[in-house]
N, C-alpha and C positions, 0 to 999 in steps of 0.2 A: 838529092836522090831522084833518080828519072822511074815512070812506071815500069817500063821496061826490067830495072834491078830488079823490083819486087816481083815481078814474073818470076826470073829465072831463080830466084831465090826460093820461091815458091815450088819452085818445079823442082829444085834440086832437094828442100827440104819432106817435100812428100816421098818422092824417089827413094830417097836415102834413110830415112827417120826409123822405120823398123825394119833394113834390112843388118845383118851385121857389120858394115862398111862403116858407120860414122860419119851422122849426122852433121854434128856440130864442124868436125873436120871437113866434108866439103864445103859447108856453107863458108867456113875459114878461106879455103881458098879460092873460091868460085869469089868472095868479096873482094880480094886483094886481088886478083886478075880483073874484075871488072873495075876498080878503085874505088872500092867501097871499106873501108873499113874505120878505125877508131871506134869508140865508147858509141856512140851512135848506131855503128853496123854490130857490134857486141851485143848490143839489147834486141835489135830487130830479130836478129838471128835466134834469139832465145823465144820471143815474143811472138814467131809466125809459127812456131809449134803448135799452138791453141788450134792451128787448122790439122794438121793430124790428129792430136789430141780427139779432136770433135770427130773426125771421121771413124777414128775406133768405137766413139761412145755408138755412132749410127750404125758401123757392123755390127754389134754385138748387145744393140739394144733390146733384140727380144730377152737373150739371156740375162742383162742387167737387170732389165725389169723383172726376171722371173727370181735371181738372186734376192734383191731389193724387198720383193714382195712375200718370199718362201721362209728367209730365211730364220725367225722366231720357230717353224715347225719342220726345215728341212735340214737335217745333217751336213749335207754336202753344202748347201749351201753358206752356211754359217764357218761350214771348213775352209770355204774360198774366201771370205769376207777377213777372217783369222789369217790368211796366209798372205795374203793379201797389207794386211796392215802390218805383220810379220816380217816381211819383206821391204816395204817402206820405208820401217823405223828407222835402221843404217845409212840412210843414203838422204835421209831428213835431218838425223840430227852431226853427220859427219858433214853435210852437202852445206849446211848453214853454214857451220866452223870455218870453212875453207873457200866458201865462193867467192868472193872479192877478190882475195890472194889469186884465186886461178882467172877468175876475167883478166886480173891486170898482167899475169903475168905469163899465163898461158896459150893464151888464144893467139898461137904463131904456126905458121905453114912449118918450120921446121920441128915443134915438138910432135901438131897433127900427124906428121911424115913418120916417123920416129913410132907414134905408135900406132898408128896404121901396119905397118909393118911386123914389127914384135906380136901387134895382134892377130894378123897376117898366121904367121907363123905359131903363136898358140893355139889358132883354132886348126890348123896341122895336125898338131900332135896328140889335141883332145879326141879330133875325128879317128884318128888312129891307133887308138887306145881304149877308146869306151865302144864295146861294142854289145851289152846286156845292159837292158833296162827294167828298173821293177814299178814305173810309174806311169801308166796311160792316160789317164786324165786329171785336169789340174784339181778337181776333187776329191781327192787322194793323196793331195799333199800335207806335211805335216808341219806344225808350225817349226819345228826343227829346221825342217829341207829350205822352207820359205826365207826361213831367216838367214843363211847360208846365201842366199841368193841374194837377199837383200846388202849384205856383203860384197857379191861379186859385183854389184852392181856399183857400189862408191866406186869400181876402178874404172868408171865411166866418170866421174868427173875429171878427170885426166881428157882434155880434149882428141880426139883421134883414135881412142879404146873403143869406142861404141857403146850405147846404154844395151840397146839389143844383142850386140854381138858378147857384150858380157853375161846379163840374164840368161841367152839363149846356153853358151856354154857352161854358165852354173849349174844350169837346171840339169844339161848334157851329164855333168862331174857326179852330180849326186844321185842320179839313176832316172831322169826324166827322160822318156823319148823324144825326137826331135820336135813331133807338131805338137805335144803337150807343153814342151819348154819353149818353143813358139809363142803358141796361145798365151800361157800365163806371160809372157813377157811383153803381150800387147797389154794385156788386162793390167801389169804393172806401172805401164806406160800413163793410167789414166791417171792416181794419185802422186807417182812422181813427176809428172811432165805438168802437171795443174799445178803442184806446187812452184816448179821451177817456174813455169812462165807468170804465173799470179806475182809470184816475190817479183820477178823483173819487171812487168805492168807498173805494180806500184813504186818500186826503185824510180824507173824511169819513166816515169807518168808523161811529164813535162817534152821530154827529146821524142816518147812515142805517139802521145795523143794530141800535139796539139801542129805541130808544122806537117808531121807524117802521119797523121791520123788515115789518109786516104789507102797509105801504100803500104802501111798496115793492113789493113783490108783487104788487099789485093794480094798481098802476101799468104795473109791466113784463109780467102777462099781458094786460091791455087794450091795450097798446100794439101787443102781436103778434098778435092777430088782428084788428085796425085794420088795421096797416100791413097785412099780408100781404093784404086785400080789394083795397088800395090799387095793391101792387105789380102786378099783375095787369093792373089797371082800366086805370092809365096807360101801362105798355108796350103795351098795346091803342092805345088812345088817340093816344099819339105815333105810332105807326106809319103812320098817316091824317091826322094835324094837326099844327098850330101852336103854341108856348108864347105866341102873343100874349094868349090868355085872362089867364093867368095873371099876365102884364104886368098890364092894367089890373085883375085883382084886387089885386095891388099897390099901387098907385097910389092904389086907392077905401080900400082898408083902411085905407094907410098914411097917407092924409087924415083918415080917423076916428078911427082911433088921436091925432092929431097935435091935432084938436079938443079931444078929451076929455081927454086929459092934462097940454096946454100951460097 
């Protein structure tokens, strides 16, 4: 592995991580075009998440801390903590059952393409369907709604669905406004994405810490100050618009991808 992968890896993983496009699917193929791939590029790829990861914890660390510290005498905040864990549970205990089965046998430009696409096209029909919402902020949600979402979110282990692109349009289904199902789907980002990379760390201890220990690094600080531009940019963004863009960026990718690899 040359520094240079771990840049671009880095830059693709902050880029992409919380928009609804899918993560995991460009760093798929952004690896195989640069000739990065196997069991090696499978963990890295999971493992430079920790740098988004950490860029969330720093947007949103006054709120953390004000959660963290409120919540024994604050409603709302005890409702985010509950919704929060709510939402996790599905995608913790189906995400265990089924990881290995999807590393080994998912992680290919043509399934990525595949659901790139289909997802493409669901986020289509959601946008143009849901247009009432009775949920403004994620304080407000009910452990019901959360766990619902924490559902939509298992259809992110399917490489190419998107973790974000799925929470965001759960939240969309159930009656969340856009920057609310935003929001909470960065904030869910923080216990599912710790998980997932903590499990891979220690999985692959050995292929990550000891030959690649550097480009790790280099991975996971490019990755957080990507994302952290990103997070910003698009809570702007949705707060005024549509996910349809990002639909038909879908759809066009997940055609090119589907060209070149078929």
């Amino acid at each position: 592995m040359e520094w240079w992968t771990a840049v671009i890896l880095g830059v693709v993983e902050g880029l992409t991580e919380f928009l609804p496009v899918s993560s995991t699917g460009h760093l798929i193929v952004t690896g195989h075009l640069l000739g990065f791939t196997g069991e090696m590029a499978s963990s890295f790829e999971i493992a430079i998440q920790l740098g988004a990861i950490l860029a969330v914890m720093f947007y949103y660390r006054e709120r953390l801390y004000t959660v963290v510290t409120s919540f024994p005498r604050e409603e709302k905040s005890r409702n985010l903590i509950l919704a929060l864990g709510g939402a996790f549970l599905p995608a913790a205990v189906i995400g265990l059952s089924i990881h290995s089965f999807i590393t080994e046998h998912l992680f290919s430009p043509k399934t990525v393409a595949a659901a790139l696409i289909i997802g493409g096209i669901t986020i289509l029909v959601i946008e143009r369907t849901r247009t009432q919402f009775r949920i403004h902020d994620v304080s407000e949600l009910r452990i019901r709604d959360a766990v619902l979402i924490g559902f939509a979110q298992c259809l992110a282990l399917f490489p190419g669905v998107s973790r974000s692109g799925a929470t965001i349009m759960g939240g969309l289904l159930i009656g969340l406004d856009r920057k609310t199902a935003t929001e909470f789907s960065f904030l869910l980002a923080l216990p599912t994405m710790l998980a997932a990379t903590g499990y891979q760390l220690v999985k692959s201890r050995e292929l990550l810490l000891e030959e690649n220990m550097i480009y790790l690094g280099i991975g996971m600080v490019v990755a957080f100050f990507t994302a952290l531009a990103v997070i910003g940019a698009f809570l702007k963004y949705v707060t005024t618009n549509t996910f349809v863009p990002f639909a038909y960026y879908r759809i066009v990718f997940g055609t090119i991808v589907l060209y070149l690899f078929w």
